[in-house]
C-alpha positions in Angstrom: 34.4 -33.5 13.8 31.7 -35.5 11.9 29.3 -32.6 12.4 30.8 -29.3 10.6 28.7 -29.2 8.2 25.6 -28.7 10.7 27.7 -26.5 12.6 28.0 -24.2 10.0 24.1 -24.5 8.5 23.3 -23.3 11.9 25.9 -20.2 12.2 24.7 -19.3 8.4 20.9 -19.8 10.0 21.9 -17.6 12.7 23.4 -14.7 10.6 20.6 -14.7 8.2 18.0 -14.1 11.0 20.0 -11.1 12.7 20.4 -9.4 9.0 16.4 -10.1 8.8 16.0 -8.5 11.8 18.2 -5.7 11.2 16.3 -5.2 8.1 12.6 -5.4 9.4 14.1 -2.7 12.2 15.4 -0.2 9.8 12.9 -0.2 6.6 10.2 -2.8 8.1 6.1 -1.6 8.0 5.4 0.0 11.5 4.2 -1.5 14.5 0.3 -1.4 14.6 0.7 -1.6 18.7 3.5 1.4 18.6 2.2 4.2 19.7 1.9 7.3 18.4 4.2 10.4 19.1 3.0 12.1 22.2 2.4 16.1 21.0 1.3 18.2 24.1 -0.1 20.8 22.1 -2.2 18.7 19.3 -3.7 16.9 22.0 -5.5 19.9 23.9 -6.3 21.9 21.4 -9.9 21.7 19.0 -10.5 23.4 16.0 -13.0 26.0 15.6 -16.5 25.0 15.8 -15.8 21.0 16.4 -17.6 19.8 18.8 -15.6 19.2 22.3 -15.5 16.0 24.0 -16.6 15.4 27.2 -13.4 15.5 29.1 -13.4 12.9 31.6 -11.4 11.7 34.1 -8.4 9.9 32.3 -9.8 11.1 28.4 -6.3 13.5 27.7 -7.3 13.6 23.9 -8.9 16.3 22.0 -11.2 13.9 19.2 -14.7 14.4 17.7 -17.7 12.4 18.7 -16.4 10.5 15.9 -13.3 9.3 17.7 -11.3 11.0 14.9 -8.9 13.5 16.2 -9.6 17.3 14.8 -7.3 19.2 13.3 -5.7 22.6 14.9 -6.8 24.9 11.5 -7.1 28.4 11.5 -10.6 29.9 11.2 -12.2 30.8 7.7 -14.1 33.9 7.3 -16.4 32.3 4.7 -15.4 31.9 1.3 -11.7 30.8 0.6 -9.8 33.4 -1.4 -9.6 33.3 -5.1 -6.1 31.7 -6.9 -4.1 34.1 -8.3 -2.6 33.2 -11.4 1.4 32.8 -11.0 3.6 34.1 -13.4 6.6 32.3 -14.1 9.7 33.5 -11.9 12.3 35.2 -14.2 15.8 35.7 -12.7 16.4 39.2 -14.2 19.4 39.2 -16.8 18.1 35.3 -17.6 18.3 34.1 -21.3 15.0 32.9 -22.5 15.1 29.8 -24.6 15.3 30.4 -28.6 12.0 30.2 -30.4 12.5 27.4 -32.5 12.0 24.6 -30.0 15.1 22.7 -30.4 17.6 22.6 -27.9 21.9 22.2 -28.8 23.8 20.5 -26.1 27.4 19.7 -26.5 29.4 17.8 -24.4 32.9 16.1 -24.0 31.5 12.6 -25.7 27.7 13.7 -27.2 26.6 16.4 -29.8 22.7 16.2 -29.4 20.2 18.7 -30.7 17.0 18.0 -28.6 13.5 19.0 -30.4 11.2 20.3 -27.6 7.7 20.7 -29.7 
């Protein structure tokens, strides 16, 4: 067979273009025309005090004049509480690090003190 050479250019072509496609399938960018995940209840609902849109025949989405969909957020009753400071969780019995900043770790094949200022 004078032509085994192309043969096998071709059936290399072929696998290369299924791995490709395998590949865009798995870890690919989205589809822009893919469409989004259907949610029954983010679709009907509004968020407090945005505006509602004029549900016509065939409309099914909750979205601002905008055309941006609102958010379902809980109401605010004026000003947002204030951040408490957090205090760093301590499991009780826990050794604290020494004060001098330098760390001793020993293993089976390193001996490495680690200065932590």
């Amino acid at each position: 067979m004078d032509n085994t050479r192309l043969v096998l250019f071709v059936a290399l072509s072929l696998v290369v273009l299924m791995l490709w496609s395998a590949w865009q399938q798995d870890y690919g960018p989205a589809s822009k025309h893919a469409a989004p995940p259907a949610s029954s209840t983010a679709q009907t609902k509004t968020a407090p005090g945005a505006p509602a849109t004029g549900g016509g025949a065939g409309t099914g989405s909750a979205t601002s004049t905008s055309g941006v969909p609102s958010a379902d957020l809980p109401p605010t009753g004026g000003a947002a509480p204030a951040a408490k400071p957090s205090k760093p969780a301590q499991a009780t019995g826990a050794r604290l690090l020494p004060s001098t900043g330098r760390i001793h770790v020993k293993t089976d094949v390193l001996d490495v003190t680690i200065d932590t200022t």
